[in-house]
C-alpha positions as CSV (number, residue, x, y, z in Angstrom):
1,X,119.7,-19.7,-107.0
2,X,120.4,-23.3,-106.9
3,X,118.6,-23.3,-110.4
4,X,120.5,-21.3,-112.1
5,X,124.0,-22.7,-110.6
6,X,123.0,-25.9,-112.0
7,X,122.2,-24.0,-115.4
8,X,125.9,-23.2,-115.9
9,X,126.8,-26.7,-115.5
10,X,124.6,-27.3,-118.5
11,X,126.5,-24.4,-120.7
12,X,130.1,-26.0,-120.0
13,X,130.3,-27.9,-122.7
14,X,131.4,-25.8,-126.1
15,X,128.6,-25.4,-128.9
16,X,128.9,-28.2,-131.5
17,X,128.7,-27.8,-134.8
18,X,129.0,-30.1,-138.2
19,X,130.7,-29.5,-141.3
20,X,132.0,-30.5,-143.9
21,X,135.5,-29.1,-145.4
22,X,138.4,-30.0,-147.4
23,X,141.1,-29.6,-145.1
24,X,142.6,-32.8,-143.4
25,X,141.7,-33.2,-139.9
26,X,143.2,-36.3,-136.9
27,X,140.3,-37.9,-135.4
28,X,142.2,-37.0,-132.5
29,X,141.8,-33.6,-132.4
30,X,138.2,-33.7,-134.0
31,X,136.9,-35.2,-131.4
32,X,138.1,-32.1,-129.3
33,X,136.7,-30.0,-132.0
34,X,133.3,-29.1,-131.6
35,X,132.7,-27.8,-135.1
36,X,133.4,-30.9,-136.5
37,X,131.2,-33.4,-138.4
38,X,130.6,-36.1,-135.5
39,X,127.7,-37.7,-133.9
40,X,128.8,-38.0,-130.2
41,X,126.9,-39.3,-127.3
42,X,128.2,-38.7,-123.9
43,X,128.3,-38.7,-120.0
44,X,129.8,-37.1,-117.9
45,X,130.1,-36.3,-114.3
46,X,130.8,-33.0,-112.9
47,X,132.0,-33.4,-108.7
48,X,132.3,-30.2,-106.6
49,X,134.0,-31.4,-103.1
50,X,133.9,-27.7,-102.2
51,X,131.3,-25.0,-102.5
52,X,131.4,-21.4,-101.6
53,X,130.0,-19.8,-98.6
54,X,129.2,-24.0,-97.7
55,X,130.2,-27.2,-95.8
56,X,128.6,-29.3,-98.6
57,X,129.6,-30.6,-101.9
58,X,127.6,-30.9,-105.0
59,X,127.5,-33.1,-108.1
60,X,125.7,-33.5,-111.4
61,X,125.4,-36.2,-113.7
62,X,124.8,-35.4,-117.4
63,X,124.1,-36.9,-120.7
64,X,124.5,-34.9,-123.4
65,X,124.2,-36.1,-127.7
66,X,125.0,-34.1,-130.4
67,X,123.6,-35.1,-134.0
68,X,124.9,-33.5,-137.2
69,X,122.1,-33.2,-140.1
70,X,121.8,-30.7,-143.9
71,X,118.6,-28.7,-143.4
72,X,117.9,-26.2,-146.9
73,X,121.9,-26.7,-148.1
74,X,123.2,-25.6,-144.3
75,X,125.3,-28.1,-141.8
76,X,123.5,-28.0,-138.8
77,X,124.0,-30.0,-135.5
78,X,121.1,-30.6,-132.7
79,X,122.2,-30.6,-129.3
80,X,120.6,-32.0,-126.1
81,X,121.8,-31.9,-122.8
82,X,120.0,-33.6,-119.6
83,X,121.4,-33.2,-116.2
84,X,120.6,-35.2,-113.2
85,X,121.4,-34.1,-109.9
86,X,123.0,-36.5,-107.1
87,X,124.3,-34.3,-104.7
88,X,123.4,-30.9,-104.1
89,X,123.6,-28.1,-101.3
90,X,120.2,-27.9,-100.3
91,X,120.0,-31.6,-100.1
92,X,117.7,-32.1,-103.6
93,X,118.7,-34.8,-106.1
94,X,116.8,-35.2,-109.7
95,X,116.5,-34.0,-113.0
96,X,117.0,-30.2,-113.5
97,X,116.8,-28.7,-116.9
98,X,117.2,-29.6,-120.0
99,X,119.0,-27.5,-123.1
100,X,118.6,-27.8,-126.6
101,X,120.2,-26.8,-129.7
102,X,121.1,-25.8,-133.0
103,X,123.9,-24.1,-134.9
104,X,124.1,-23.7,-138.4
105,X,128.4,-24.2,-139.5
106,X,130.1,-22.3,-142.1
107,X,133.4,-23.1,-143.5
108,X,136.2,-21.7,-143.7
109,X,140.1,-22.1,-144.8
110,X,141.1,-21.5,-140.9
111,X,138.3,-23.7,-139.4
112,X,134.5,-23.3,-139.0
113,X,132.1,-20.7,-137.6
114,X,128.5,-21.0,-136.8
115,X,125.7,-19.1,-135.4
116,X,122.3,-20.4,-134.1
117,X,120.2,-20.9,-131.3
118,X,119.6,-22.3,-127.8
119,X,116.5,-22.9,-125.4
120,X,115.7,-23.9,-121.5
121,X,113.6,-26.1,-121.0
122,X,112.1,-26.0,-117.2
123,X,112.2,-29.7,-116.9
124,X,113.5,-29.6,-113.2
125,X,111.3,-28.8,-110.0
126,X,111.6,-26.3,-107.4
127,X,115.0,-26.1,-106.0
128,X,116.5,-28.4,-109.0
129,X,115.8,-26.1,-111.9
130,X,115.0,-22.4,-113.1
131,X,111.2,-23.2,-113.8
132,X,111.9,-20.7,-116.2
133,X,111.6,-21.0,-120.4
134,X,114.1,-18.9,-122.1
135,X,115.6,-18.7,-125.7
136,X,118.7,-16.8,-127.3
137,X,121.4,-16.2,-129.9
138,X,124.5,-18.3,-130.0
139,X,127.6,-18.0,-132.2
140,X,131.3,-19.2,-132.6
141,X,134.0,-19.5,-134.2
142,X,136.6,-22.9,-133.8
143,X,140.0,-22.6,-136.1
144,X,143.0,-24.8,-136.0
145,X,146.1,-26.5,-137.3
146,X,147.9,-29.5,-137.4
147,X,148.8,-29.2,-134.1
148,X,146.3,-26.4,-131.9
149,X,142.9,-25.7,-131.9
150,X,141.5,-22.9,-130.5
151,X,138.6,-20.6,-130.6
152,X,135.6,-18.5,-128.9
153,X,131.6,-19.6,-128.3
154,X,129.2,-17.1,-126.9
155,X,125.6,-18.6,-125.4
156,X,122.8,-16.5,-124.5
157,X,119.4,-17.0,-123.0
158,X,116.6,-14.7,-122.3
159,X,113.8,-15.4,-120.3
160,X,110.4,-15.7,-122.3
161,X,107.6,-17.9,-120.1
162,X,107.7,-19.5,-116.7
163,X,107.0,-22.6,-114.8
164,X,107.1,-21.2,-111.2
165,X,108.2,-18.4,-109.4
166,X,111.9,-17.4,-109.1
167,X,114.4,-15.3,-110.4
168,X,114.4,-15.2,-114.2
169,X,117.2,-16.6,-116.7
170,X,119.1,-13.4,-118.4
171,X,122.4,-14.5,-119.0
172,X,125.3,-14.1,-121.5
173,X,128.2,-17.0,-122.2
174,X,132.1,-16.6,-122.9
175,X,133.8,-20.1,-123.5
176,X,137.5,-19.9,-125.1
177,X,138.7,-23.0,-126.5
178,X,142.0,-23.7,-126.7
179,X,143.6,-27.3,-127.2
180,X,146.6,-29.1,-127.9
181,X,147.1,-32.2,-129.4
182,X,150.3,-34.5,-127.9
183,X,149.9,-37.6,-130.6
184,X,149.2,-41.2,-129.6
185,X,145.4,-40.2,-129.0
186,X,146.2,-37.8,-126.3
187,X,145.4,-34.5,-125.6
188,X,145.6,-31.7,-122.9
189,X,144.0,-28.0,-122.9
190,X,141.1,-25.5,-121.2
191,X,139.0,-27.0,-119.6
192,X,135.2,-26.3,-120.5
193,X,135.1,-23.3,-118.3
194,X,132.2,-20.8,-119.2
195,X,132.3,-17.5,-117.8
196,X,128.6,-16.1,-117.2
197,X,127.5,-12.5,-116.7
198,X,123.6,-12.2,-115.4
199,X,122.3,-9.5,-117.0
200,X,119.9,-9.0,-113.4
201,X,122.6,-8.6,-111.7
202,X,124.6,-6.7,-113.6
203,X,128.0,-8.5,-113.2
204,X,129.7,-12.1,-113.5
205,X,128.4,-14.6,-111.7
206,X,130.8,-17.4,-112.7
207,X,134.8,-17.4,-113.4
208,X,136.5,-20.3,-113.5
209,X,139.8,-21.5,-115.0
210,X,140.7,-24.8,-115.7
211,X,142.4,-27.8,-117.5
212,X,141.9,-31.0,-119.1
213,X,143.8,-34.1,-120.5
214,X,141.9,-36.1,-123.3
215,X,142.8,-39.8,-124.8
216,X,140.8,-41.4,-127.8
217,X,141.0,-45.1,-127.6
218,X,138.5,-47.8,-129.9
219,X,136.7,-49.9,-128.2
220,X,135.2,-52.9,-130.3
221,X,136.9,-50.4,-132.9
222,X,134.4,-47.6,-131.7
223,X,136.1,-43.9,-131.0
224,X,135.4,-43.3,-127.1
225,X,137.0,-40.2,-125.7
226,X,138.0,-40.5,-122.1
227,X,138.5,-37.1,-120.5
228,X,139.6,-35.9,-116.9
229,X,139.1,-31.6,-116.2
230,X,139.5,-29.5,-113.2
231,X,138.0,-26.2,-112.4
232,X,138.3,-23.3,-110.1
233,X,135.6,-21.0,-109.8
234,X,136.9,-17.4,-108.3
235,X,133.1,-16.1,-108.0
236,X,132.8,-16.4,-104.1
237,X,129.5,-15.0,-103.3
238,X,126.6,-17.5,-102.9
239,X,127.1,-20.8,-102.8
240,X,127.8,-22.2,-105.8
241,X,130.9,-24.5,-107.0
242,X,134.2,-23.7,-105.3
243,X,136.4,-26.7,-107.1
244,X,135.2,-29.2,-109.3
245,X,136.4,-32.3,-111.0
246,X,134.7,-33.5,-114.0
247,X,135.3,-36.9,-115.8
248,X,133.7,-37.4,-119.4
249,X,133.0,-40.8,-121.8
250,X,132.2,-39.5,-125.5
251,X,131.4,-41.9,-128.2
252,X,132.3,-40.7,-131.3
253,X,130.3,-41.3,-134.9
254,X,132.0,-39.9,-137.5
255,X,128.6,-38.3,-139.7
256,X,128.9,-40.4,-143.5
């Protein structure tokens, strides 16, 4: 179980995609955008004080790079995402698994919408990660204005090998995007909340709601996105993340 807690943390962040189109769009809100054409490598740390059905708290630190490249006349964009564990409720810490990858972008006159794929890799040991392989479909859809952005990203993975013994991986994703831009660099909207439904068990096993408040700044005359979120999870059974405060550093590199 603590496994596949920790995999959620690795699906927060919205499917990125890169694209190129004709409409005007602030640096600003592309970097909140995640169908737009930007190399961006980040960390983040996600900090639960309070965990369900527990007396303990949790955290994970992540890196996470997304890299935009044409492959047979398609925008495409790589993902990888690596969590390491410092805090956790059974008292583990170290690397858990890792996610990868791709979605090929469409454009559009609203925005941008993409379908491809996305894989678990059991990188973690017992009681960190899954130990399970799995694969599945992914697709969304990310339109805005001059002003919002908003839109829909649905993840799925399906167990098809396995490391060790444990529960398999079946799972759907639902993450709505919805964001605001306030001008000056700053911006405030959803958090990265992913709702999950586990196939296994035949019901959600993760509903959270949440905000966040972004600022780009240049450093060196570098984009860096500095981001602040909260979350609340209502799932209450098990023990997995009751509250959780997540802090993000994204440096951006606009794709020439």
């Amino acid at each position: 179980m603590a496994g596949r807690r920790l995999l959620v943390c690795l699906l927060m962040t919205p499917i990125s995609a890169a694209a190129q189109d004709g409409g005007v769009q602030s640096l600003e809100q592309a970097a909140n955008d995640p169908t737009a054409s930007l190399m961006s490598f980040q960390l983040q740390d996600f900090y639960s004080p309070t965990l369900w059905n527990s007396d303990e708290s949790a955290n994970v630190l992540q890196f996470r790079s997304a890299v935009p490249f044409t492959a047979f006349g398609y925008d495409n964009i790589a993902r990888l995402t690596v969590p390491f564990v410092t805090r956790s409720a059974s008292g583990e810490s170290g690397v858990s698994d890792t996610t990868i990858f791709n979605l090929t972008a469409f454009n559009r006159d609203w925005g941008r919408f993409g379908v491809g794929l996305v894989g678990l890799i059991p990188t973690g040991e017992r009681g960190l990660g899954t130990g399970k392989w799995a694969i599945g479909p992914a697709a969304g859809f990310a339109a805005r204005n001059e002003t919002f952005l908003w839109g829909l990203f649905n993840q799925n993975l399906f167990t098809v090998a396995e490391q060790f013994d444990g529960p398999d991986v079946n799972i759907s994703t639902l993450q709505p995007l919805f964001n605001y831009s306030l001008g000056g660099g700053w911006s405030a909207g959803v958090s990265e909340m992913t709702f999950v439904y586990d196939w296994d068990e035949g019901g959600f096993t993760s509903l959270p709601l949440g905000v966040k408040v972004s600022k780009l700044a240049r450093l060196g005359g570098t984009p860096v996105q500095f981001q602040g979120s909260y979350e609340h999870n209502f799932y209450d059974e098990g023990f997995g993340p009751k509250d959780t405060v997540g802090l993000t550093v994204k440096v951006l590199l606009q794709a020439g």
